[in-house]
N, C-alpha and C positions, 0 to 999 in steps of 0.2 A: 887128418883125423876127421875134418868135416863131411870130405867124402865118403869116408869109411862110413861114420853114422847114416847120411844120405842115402846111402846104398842097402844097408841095412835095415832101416828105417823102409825103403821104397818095397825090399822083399817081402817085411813084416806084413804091409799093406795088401801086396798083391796074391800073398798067401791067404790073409783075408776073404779075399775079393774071388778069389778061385775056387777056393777049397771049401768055406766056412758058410753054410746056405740054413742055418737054424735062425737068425737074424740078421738083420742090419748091422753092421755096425759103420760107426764113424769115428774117425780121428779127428784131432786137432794139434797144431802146434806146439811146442814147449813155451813159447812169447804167450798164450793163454793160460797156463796154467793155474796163476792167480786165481783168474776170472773163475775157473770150474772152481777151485777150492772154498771159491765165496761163493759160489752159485750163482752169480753174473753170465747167467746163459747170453744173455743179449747182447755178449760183450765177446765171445765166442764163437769165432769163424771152424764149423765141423767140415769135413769132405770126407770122402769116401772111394774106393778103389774105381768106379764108372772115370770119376771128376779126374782123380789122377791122371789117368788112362787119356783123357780127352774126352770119351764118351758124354760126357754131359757138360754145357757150358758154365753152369753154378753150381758153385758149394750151398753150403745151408748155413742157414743165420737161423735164428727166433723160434730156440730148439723149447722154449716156452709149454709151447703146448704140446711137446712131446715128451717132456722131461719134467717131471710132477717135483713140485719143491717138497722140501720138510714135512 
């Protein structure tokens, strides 16, 4: 089943990443989701279809100044 998600999960992304050019987007892990729910960006490893891909060496942290609180 994990692969199953994985794999799923990886096409979600790359359709993203392919298709979807109105903005950025980023993901993050399920092990975060806490953190988004309190708004603990700092706490929140995002990446994006490049970072997958290999294309880029880092993800994004200190979505802070990108992501306006309350």
């Amino acid at each position: 089943m994990i692969d199953a998600d994985e794999e799923i999960n990886s096409s979600i992304i790359e359709d993203f990443g392919v298709n979807f050019k109105f903005c950025e987007v980023y993901f993050f892990n399920s092990e975060y989701l806490n953190f988004v729910i309190q708004q603990q960006w700092d706490s929140v490893i995002f990446y994006d279809y490049d970072y997958q891909q290999g294309k880029r060496e880092s993800n994004y942290r200190n979505f802070n100044r990108i992501i306006s609180p309350k």
